[in-house]
C-alpha positions in Angstrom: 166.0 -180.7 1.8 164.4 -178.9 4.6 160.9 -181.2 3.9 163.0 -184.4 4.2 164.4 -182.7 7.3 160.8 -181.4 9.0 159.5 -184.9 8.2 162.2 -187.0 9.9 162.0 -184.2 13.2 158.2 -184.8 12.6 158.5 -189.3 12.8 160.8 -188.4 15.9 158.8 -186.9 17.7 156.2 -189.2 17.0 158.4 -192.0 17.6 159.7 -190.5 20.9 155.8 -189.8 21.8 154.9 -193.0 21.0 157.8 -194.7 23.3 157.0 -192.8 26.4 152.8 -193.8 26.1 154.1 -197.9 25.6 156.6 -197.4 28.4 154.5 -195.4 30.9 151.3 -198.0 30.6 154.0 -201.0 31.2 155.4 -199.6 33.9 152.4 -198.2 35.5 149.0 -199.1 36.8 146.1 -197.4 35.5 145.9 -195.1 39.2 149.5 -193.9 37.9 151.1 -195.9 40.9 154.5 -198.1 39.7 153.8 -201.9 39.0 156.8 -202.7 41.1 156.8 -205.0 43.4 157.0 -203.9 47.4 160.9 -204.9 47.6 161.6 -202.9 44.8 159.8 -199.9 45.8 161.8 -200.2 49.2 164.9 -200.8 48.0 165.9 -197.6 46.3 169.1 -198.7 45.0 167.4 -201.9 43.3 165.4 -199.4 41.6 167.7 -197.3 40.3 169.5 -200.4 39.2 166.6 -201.6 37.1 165.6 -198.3 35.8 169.5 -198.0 34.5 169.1 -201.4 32.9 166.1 -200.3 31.1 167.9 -197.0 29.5 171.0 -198.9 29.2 168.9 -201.6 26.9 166.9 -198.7 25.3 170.3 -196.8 24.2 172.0 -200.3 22.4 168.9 -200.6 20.5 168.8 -197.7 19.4 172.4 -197.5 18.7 172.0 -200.6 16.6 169.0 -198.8 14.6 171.0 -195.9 13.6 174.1 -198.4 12.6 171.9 -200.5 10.6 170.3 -197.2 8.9 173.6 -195.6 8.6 174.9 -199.0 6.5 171.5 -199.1 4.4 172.5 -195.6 3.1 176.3 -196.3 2.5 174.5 -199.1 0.1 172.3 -197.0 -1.6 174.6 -194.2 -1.9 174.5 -191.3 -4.3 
């Protein structure tokens, strides 16, 4: 049991790793600077608002990952 455990905590972290390396080169340039445009880098608010969409979208998903792994082991089951 504590394997099965270490390897999930090991795929998360690779997972999480993983995530923040696709997101960071989509999101930035290869200088590091943001590939947003100029009325988006003024405009703090429209930032924030964009940057909450992003979570917001990122959460769901993986909401709907865990639900549709919590029903795969409900019909597997002991």
């Amino acid at each position: 049991m504590r394997l099965e455990k270490l390897w999930w905590g090991l795929c998360g972290v690779a997972t999480t790793m993983a995530a923040r390396k696709i997101a960071s080169a989509a999101l930035h340039d290869e200088d590091g600077e943001p590939k947003l445009s100029k009325t988006t880098r003024r405009n703090s608010s429209l930032g924030l608002m964009f940057a909450l969409a992003t979570a917001s979208g990122v959460l769901l998903a993986f909401g709907d990952l865990l639900q549709e792994h919590r029903k795969q082991i409900v019909d597997v089951g002991p």
